[in-house]
N, C-alpha and C positions, 0 to 999 in steps of 0.2 A: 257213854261210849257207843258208836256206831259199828256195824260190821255188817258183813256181805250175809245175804244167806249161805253161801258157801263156806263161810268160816262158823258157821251157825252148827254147836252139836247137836246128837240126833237127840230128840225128845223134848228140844225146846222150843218152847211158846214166844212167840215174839210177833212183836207188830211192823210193820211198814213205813219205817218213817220219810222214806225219801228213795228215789229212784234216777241216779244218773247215767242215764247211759243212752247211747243211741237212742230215733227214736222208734226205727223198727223193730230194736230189742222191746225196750218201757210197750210198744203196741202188744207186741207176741204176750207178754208178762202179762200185761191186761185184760186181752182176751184170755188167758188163763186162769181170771178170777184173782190177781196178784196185783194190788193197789195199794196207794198209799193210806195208811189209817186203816186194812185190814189186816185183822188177827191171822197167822198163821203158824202150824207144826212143822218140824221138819221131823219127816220119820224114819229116812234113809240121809247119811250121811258119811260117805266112805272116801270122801276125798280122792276119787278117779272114777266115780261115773256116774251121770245124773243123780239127782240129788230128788227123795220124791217128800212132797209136801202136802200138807192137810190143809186143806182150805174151806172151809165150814164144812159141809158132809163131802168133798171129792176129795180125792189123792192123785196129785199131776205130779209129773216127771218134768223137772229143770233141767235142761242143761247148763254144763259147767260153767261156759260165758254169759249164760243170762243171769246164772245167782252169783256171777260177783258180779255186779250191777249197783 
């Protein structure tokens, strides 16, 4: 089963399987260390405002439109 990081609760591990979406969004998400095939945390998840994730040692801040991607 697929899902957005957005719909992803907080404290869960999950990997990158696929990224559809624009492709200035997929770019921003990229440079942000957010690819397909890596591992990531979601450590805030409150479903009304950025969403902040663990991505090997950083912690970035998604906005909402780019984690339902």
């Amino acid at each position: 089963m697929s899902s957005t990081l957005a719909q992803t609760k907080e404290g869960k591990v999950v990997e990158v399987c696929a990224m559809k979406c624009e492709p200035q969004i997929k770019h921003r998400l990229c440079s942000m260390g957010i690819i397909e095939g890596r591992v990531v945390r979601v450590i805030k998840n409150d479903n009304h405002n950025p969403l902040i994730v663990q991505i090997m040692d950083s912690r970035v801040a998604v906005g909402r439109v780019q984690a339902n991607c």
